[in-house]
C-alpha positions as CSV (number, residue, x, y, z in Angstrom):
1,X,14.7,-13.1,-15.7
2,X,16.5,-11.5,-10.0
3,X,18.6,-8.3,-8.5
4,X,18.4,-8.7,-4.7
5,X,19.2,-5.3,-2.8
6,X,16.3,-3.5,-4.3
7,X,14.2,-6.7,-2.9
8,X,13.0,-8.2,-5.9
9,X,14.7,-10.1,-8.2
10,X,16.8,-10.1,-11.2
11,X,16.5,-13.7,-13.2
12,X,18.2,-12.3,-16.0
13,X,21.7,-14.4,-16.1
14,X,24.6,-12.5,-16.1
15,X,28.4,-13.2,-17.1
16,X,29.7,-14.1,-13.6
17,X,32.5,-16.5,-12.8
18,X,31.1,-20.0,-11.1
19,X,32.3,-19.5,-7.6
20,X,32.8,-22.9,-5.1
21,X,30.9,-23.4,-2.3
22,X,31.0,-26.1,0.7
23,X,29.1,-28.9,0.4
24,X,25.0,-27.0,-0.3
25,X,23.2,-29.9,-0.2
26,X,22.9,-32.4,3.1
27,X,20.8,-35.4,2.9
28,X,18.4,-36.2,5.2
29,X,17.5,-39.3,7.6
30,X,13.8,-40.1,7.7
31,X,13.5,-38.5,11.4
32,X,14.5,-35.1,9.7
33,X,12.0,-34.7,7.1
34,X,10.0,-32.1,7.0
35,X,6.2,-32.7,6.7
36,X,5.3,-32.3,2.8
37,X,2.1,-30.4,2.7
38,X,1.4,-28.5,-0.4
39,X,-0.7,-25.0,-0.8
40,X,-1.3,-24.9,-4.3
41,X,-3.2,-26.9,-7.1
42,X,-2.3,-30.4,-8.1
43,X,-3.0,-29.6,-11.6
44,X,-0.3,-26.4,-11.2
45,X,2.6,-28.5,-10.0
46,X,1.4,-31.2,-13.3
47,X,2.6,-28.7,-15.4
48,X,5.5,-27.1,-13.9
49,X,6.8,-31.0,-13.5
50,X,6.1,-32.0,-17.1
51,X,7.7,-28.6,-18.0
52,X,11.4,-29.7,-16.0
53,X,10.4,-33.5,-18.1
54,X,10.0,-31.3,-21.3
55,X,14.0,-30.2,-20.5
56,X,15.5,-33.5,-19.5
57,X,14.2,-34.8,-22.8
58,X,16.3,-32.9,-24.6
59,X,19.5,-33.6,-23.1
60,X,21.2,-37.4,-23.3
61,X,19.9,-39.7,-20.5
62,X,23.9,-40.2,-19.3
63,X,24.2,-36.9,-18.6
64,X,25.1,-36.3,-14.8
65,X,23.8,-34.1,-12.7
66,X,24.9,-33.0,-9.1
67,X,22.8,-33.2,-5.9
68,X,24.9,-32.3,-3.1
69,X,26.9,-35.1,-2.7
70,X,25.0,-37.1,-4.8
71,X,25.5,-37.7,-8.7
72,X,22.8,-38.6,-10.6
73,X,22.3,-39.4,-14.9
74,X,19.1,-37.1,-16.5
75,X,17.7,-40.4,-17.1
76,X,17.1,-40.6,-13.3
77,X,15.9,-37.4,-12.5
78,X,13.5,-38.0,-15.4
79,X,12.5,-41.4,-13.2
80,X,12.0,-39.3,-10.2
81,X,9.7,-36.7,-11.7
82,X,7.6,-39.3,-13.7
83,X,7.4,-41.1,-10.3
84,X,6.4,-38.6,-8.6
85,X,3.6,-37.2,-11.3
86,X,2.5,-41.3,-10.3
87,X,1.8,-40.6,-7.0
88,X,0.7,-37.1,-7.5
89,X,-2.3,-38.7,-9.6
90,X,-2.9,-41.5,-7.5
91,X,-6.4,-41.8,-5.5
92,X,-5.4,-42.1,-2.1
93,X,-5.7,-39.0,0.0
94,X,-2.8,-37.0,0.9
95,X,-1.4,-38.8,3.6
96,X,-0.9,-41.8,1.7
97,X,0.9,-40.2,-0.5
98,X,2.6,-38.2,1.1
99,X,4.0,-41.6,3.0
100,X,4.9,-42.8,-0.5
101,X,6.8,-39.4,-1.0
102,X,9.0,-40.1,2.2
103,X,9.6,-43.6,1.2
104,X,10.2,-43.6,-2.4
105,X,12.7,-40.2,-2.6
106,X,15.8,-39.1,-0.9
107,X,15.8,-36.0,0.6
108,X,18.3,-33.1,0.6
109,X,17.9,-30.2,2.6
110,X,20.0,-26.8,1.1
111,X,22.8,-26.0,3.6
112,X,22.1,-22.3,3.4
113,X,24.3,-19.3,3.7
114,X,25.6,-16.7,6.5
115,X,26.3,-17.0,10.1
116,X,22.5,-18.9,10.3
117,X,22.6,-20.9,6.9
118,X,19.2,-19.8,6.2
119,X,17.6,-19.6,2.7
120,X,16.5,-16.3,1.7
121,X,13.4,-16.3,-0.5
122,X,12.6,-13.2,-2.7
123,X,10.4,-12.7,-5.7
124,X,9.9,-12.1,-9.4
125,X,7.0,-11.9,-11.5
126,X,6.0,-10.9,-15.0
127,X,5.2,-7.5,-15.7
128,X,2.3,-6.6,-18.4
129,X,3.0,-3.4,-20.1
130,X,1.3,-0.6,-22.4
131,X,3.5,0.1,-25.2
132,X,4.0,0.8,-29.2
133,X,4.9,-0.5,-32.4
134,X,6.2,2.7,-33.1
135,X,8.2,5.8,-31.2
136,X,5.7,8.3,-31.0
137,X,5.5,11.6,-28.6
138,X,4.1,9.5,-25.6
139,X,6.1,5.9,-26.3
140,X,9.6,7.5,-26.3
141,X,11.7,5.0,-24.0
142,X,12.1,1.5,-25.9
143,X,13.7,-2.0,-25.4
144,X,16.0,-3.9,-27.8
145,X,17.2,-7.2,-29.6
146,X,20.4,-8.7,-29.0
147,X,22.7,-6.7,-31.4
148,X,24.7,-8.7,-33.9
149,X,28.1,-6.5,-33.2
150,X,27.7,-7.6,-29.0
151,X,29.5,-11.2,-28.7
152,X,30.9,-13.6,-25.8
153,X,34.8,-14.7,-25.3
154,X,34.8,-18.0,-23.0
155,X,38.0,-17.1,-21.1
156,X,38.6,-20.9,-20.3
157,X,40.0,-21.9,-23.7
158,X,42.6,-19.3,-23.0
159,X,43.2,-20.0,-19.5
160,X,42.5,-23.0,-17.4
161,X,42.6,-20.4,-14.4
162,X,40.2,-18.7,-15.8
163,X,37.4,-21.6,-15.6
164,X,33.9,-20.3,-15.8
165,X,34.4,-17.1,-16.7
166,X,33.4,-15.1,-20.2
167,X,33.3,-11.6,-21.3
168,X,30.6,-9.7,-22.9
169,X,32.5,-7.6,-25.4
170,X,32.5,-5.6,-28.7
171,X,35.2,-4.5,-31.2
172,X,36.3,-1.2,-31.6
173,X,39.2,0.7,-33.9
174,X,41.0,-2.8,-33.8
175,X,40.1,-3.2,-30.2
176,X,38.2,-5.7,-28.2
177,X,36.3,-3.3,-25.9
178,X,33.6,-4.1,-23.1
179,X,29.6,-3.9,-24.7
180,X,28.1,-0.4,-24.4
181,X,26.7,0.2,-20.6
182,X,23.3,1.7,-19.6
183,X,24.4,4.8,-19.5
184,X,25.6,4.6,-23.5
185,X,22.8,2.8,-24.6
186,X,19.8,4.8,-22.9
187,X,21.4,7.9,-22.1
188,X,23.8,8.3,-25.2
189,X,21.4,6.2,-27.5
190,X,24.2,4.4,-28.8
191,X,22.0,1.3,-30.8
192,X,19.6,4.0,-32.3
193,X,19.0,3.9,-35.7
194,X,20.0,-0.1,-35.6
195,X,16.1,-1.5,-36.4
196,X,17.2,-3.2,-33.1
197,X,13.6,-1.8,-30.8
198,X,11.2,-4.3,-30.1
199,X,8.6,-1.8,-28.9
200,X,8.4,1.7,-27.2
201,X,7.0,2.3,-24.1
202,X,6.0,5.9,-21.8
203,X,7.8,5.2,-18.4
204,X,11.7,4.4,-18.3
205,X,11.0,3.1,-14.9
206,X,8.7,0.3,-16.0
207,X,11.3,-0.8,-18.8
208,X,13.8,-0.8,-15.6
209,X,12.2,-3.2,-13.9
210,X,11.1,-5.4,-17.3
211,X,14.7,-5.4,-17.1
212,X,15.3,-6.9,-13.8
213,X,12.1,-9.5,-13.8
214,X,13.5,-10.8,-17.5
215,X,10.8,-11.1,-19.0
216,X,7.5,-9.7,-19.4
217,X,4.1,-9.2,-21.5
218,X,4.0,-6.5,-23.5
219,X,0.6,-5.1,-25.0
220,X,1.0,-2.7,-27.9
221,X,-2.1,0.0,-28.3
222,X,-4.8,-2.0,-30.5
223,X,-2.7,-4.8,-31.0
224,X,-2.2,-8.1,-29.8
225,X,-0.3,-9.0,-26.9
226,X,3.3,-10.9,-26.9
227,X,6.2,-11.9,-24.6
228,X,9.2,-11.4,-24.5
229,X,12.0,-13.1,-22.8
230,X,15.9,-12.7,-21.8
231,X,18.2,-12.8,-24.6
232,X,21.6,-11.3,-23.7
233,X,23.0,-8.9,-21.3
234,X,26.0,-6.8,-22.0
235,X,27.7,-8.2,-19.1
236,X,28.3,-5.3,-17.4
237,X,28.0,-5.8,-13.4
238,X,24.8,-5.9,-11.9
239,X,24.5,-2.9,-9.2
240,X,21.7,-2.5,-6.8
241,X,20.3,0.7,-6.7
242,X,17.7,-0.1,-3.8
243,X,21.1,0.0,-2.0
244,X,22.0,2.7,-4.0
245,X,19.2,5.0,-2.6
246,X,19.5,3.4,0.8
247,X,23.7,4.3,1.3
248,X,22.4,7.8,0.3
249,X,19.5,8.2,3.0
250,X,16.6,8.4,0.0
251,X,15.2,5.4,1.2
252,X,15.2,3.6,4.7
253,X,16.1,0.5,5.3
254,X,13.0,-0.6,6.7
255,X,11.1,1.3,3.9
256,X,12.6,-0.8,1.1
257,X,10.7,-2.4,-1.0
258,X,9.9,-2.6,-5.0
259,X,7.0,-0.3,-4.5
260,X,8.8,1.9,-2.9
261,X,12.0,2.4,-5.5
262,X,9.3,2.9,-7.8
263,X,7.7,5.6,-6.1
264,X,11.2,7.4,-5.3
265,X,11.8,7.1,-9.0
266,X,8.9,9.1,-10.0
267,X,8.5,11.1,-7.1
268,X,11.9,12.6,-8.3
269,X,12.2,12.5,-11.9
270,X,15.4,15.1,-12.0
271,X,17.5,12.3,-10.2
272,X,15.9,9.5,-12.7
273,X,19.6,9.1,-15.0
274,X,21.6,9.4,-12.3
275,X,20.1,6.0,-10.1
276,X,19.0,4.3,-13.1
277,X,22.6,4.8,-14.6
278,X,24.1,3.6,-11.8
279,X,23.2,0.1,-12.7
280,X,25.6,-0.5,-16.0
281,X,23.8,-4.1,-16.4
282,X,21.1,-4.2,-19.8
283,X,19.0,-7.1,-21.1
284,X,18.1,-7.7,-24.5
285,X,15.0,-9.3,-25.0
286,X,13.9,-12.2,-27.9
287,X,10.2,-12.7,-28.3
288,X,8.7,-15.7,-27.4
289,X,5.5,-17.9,-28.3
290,X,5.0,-19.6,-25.0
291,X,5.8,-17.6,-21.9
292,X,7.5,-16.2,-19.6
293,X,10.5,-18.7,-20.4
294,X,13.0,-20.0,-17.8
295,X,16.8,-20.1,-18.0
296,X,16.1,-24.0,-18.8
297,X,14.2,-22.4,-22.2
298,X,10.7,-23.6,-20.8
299,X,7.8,-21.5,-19.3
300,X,8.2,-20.9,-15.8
301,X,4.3,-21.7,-13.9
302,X,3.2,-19.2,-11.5
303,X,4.2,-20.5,-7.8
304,X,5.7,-23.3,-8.9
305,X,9.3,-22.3,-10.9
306,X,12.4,-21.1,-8.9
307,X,15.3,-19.3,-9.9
308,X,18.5,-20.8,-8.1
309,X,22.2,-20.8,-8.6
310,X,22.2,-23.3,-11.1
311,X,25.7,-23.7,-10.8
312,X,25.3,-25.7,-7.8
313,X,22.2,-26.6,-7.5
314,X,20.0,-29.3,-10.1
315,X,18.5,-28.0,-13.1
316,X,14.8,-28.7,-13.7
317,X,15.0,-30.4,-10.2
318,X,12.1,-31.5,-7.8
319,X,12.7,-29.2,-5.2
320,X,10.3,-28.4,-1.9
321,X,10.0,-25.0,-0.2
322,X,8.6,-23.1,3.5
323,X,8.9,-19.9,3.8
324,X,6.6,-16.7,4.4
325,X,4.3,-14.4,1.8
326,X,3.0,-11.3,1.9
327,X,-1.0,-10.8,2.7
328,X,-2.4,-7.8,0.6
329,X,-5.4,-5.6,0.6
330,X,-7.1,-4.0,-2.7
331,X,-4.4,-1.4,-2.3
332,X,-1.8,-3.5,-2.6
333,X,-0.4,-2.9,1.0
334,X,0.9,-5.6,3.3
335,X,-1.8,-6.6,6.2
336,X,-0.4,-9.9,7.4
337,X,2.1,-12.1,6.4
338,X,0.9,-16.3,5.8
339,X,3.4,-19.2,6.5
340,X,3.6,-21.9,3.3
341,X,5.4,-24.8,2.2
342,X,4.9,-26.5,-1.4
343,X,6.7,-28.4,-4.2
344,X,8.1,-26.6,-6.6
345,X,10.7,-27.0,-9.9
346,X,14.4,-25.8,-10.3
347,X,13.6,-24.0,-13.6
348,X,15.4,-20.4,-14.0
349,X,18.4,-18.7,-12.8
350,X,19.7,-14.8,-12.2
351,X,22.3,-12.4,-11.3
352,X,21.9,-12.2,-8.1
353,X,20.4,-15.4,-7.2
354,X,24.4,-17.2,-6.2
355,X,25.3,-19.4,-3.7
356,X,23.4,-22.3,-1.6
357,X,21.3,-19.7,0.6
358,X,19.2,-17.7,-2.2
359,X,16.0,-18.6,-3.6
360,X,13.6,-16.5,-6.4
361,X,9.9,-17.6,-6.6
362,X,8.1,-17.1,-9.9
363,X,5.0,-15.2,-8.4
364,X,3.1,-14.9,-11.6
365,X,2.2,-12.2,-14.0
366,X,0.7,-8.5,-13.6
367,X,0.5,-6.2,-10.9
368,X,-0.7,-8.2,-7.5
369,X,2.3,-10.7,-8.6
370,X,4.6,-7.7,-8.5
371,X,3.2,-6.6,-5.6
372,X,4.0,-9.7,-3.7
373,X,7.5,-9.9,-5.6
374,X,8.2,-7.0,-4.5
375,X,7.8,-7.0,-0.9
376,X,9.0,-11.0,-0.5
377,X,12.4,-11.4,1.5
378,X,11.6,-14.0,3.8
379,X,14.1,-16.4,5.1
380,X,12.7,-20.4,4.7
381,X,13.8,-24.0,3.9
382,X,15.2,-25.5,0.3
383,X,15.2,-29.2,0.1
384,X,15.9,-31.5,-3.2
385,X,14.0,-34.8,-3.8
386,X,15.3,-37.9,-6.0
387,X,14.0,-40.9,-6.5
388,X,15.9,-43.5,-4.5
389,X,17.9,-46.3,-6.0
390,X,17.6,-50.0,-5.2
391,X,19.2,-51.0,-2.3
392,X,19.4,-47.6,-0.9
C-alpha cells in the first residue's frame, strides 16, 4: 500500500533485493519493559488480532518464523495471539492484565536504525475518491489492472548470488525489456486501448497518491462504492519526489509534508509531468470485497495494522508501539502534537518501509486519516511479543 521522503508512505511492495541487517530484534529482561498501556478500543485490536489469526491459518503450523534471535513455528504465534485475545477479554481491570501480559510473553524491543537506533514512524491511510465508469471530459486520468504482457523473473533460480532479487519485465522484438515506466504509461499512454482501466478520475495528483497509500475507496458518480487494492508494480525504482522538490528549493525542508506536495502540485500545474514523472514506480490495482487489504492479503484495521520490512521482521506479529501524532483543527492544520503507545499487528509491507528502524501506521480511511498520515514522522519504540515457552 509507503514512500518515505515525501513523508507519507508507500505500502505498495516493490521488487527490491532482501538486504541483511544486524541482529533488529533484542529481547528484553522484565526490568526493561516498557509499561503496556493502550489508547484505542479493545474491540479494535479484537479484530486486527483475529485478522493476523485469519493469516496464520492458512499457512502450515511448522512453518518458522523469525523474531530476532528467536525462531518460532506459526503454530506458536497462533498460541500467542489466541492468548493474548484470552487476557484481552478477561474481567479484571487493566492492571491485571497487563501483569499477565509481562508474565506470560517475551518481549523484543526493535534495535532501530542510524547513529540513534530510533524507530521512525510515518503514515498511510486510505484515500476515498470521486471517479467514473467511463472516460468522459472531466474523468480523463485513470488507473489500471495488472496487464497480462507485465511478468516477474526470480533471479535466484539463475543465480544463487542473486538471492532475493526479481525483475519486473516485458518482451519486446525478441527481447526481455524492463515494464513500461510512468512516464510511458501516463504520459505516452502506452496500455490505452487495453480494456485494462478500472475507473477514471479528474485529478492526476489524487491518482498519485492512490498510488503511493496502495490502496484506496473509490466512488463512481451514482454508483456504488468499491476498493481497490495493490496488485503489481512495474518494478521500476521508487523515487521520492518530496525530495525531489526539496533538492530543487520548491519546497522547504521544514515545510514538507503531504499537504504540502499536494498543494505545490496544483499550485503549479505546468511542472505537473515533470515531478510526477520523475517517480518511474506504477501500481496496478485488483478490486477487492473486503478492504483496504494488507500485504498478508487481509484488511488492515484503522490504528491497529503496521507496514514493516517484512523481511526481517514477523508477519502478522503482535507487536507494541510509542510514538507521537499529530493534533488537528477543523482545517486540518497541526495544533499540538499527543504522545501514545498501543498494541498493534505486523500486517502490510512497502517500498520504502526497509530495515529494523521504519515503521508505517494504518491511520484509517478519508481525508482527516490523510491528514494525519501526512504530517506523521515521529521517531518511537517497536517491540515484538510471544508467548513464552515452558521452562523459559
Amino acid at each position: 500500500m509507503v514512500c518515505f521522503l515525501i513523508f507519507v508512505a508507500c505500502t505498495a511492495p516493490m521488487e527490491r533485493p532482501i538486504l541483511r541487517y544486524p541482529e533488529p530484534l533484542e529481547r528484553l529482561d522484565e526490568k526493561a519493559l516498557p509499561s503496556f498501556s493502550d489508547d484505542m478500543t479493545a474491540q479494535s485490536l479484537e479484530l486486527a488480532v483475529e485478522r493476523s489469526l485469519r493469516y496464520y491459518d492458512r499457512l502450515p503450523g511448522s512453518r518458522i518464523l523469525r523474531v530476532g534471535p528467536g525462531r518460532y513455528t506459526v503454530a506458536e504465534m497462533k498460541e500467542t495471539l489466541r492468548l493474548f485475545l484470552e487476557i484481552l477479554k478477561g474481567p479484571e481491570p487493566w492492571a491485571e492484565k497487563e501483569r499477565k501480559i509481562t508474565s506470560s510473553f517475551d518481549i523484543y524491543r526493535a534495535a532501530g536504525s542510524g547513529i540513534r537506533a530510533t524507530v521512525l514512524f510515518t503514515g498511510y491511510y486510505e484515500p476515498v475518491l470521486k471517479a467514473s465508469p467511463t472516460e468522459t471530459a472531466e474523468y480523463r486520468y485513470p488507473i489500471y489492472r495488472a496487464p497480462k504482457d507485465l511478468f516477474i523473473v526470480d533471479l535466484e533460480k539463475f543465480r544463487d548470488r542473486y538471492r532475493g532479487e526479481r525483475l519486473v519485465a516485458r518482451i519486446e522484438k525478441g527481447e526481455v525489456v524492463p515494464y513500461y515506466s510512468r512516464e510511458e504509461i501516463d504520459g505516452e499512454g502506452a496500455l490505452k486501448g487495453r480494456g485494462l482501466e478500472i475507473a477514471w478520475f479528474p485529478d492526476p495528483v489524487d491518482i498519485f497518491f492512490l498510488h503511493i497509500q496502495g490502496s484506496g475507496k473509490i466512488c463512481p458518480v451514482g454508483e456504488s462504492c468499491f476498493q481497490v487494492s495493490y496488485a503489481l508494480s512495474n518494478g521500476r525504482p521508487y523515487r521520492s519526489i518530496g525530495k525531489y522538490l526539496m533538492d530543487r528549493g520548491r519546497v522547504f525542508p521544514g515545510d514538507m509534508s503531504a499537504q504540502a506536495i499536494k498543494q505545490y502540485l496544483r499550485d503549479n500545474p505546468g511542472e505537473l509531468r515533470e515531478i510526477l514523472h520523475y517517480n518511474e514506480s506504477y501500481v496496478f490495482f485488483r478490486t477487492v470485497k473486503e478492504g483496504p487489504v494488507g500485504s498478508l492479503d487481509v484488511p488492515v484495521t484503522a490504528g491497529r495494522s503496521i507496514a514493516t520490512d517484512q523481511t526481517i521482521f514477523p508477519k502478522g506479529a503482535l507487536a507494541f508501539i510509542r510514538t507521537r501524532k499529530p493534533v488537528l483543527n477543523p482545517e486540518g492544520r497541526i495544533i499540538s502534537w499527543r504522545s501514545f503507545s498501543r498494541f498493534v499487528l505486523n500486517q502490510d509491507t512497502g517500498g520504502a518501509i526497509t530495515g529494523p528502524g521504519r515503521v508505517d501506521l494504518f491511520c484509517g480511511s478519508g481525508d482527516e486519516a490523510g491528514a494525519v498520515a501526512g504530517y506523521m514522522k515521529e521517531e518511537g519504540e517497536l517491540y515484538f511479543l510471544v508467548k513464552k515457552r515452558k521452562g523459559s
